[in-house]
Phi, psi and omega in degrees: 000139180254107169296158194260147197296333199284040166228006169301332158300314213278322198285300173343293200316296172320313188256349174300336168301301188303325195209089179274345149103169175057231204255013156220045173272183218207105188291116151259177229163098191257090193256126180244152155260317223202162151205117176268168167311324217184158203261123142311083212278352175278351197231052187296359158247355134335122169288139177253167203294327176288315205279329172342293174286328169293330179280307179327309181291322165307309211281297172347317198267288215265300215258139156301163172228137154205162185321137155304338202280325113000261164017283188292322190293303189305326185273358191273328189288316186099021184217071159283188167258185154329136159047054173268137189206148195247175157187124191239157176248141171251146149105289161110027182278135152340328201259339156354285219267341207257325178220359165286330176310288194315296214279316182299336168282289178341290165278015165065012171228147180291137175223170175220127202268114148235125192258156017078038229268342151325300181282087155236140161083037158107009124324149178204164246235137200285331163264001170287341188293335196275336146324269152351320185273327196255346203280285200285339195309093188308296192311158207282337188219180187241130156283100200231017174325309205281011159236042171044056186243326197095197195222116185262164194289142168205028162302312191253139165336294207321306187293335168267016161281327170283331180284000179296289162327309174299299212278299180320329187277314172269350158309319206277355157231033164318173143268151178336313197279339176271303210304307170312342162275336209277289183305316180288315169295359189251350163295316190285322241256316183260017149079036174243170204248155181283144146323129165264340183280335198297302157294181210258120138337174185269330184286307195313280180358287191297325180321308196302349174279000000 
């Protein structure tokens, strides 16, 4: 959804109440992962590169923006301004640098980067791989016996978001060293390869300064 600017005073208005600033103002903290290219019908609620620059002009038009770092110093002092606001990214995905950058220039706004400096350079991250396995997967269904899952269905989207769900929920408190194994047999067994592109390189890294 796009607001229209002539409803950018009443959200001001709005949030200078909720958070008026000095010793009883109040930091919001606007958290990203990812801005994709194009909408993730496995993900559809994932932000795209379009509703991005649309939420970017709203926050601009309604919120202060400011350095995290600014931020915290101001709220530890008690002199935030009005309507103060942070944006952050976690994680350390490519689309960061190539396209949350450009557009974060564009609008004159500030963000703050924690990167994942593990993944860096052709890493990649244990649930995009278990994405990627279920993303690329031809056959109508998945064989997850051997994680007592059973062989879940994956004719339609709906199915594959749930066996998605199902495979993550039980990934997600492995131990590493098992979850990586876990994932690399199930890459050789259906022949996919992990993504190497999804995270940030080092100049992109730097690029972000």
């Amino acid at each position: 959804m796009v607001l229209a600017s002539t409803t950018y005073p009443l959200f001001r208005q709005l949030n200078s109440w909720l958070s008026p600033g000095g010793s009883t103002g109040s930091l919001s903290i606007l958290i990203y992962h990812r801005v994709l290219p194009k909408p993730d019908p496995l993900f559809p609620d994932e932000v795209d590169a379009q509703r991005f620059d649309a939420q970017l002009n709203l926050l601009k038009n309604v919120f202060h923006i400011l350095p995290l770092p600014e931020a915290v110093e101001r709220l530890k002092n008690h002199v935030l301004p009005p309507r103060a606001a942070c944006l952050t990214f976690d994680d350390g995905y490519a689309d960061n640098a190539s396209i949350a950058l450009p557009l974060l220039k564009k609008h004159g706004v500030c963000a703050t980067f924690f990167v994942a400096s593990g993944y860096l350079n052709g890493g990649c991250m244990f649930n995009d791989r278990a994405i990627e396995l279920v993303r690329q997967h031809p056959a109508e269904s998945i064989d997850l016996r051997f994680l007592e899952l059973g062989s879940l269905p994956l004719t339609t989207l709906a199915e594959r978001k749930s066996a998605l769900a199902i495979l993550l929920q039980r990934l997600k408190y492995e131990a590493p060293e098992v979850r990586c194994d876990h994932l690399h047999h199930l890459e050789t067994q259906l022949g996919v390869t992990p993504p190497s592109h999804l995270m940030m390189n080092d100049a992109q890294v730097v690029s972000l300064h």
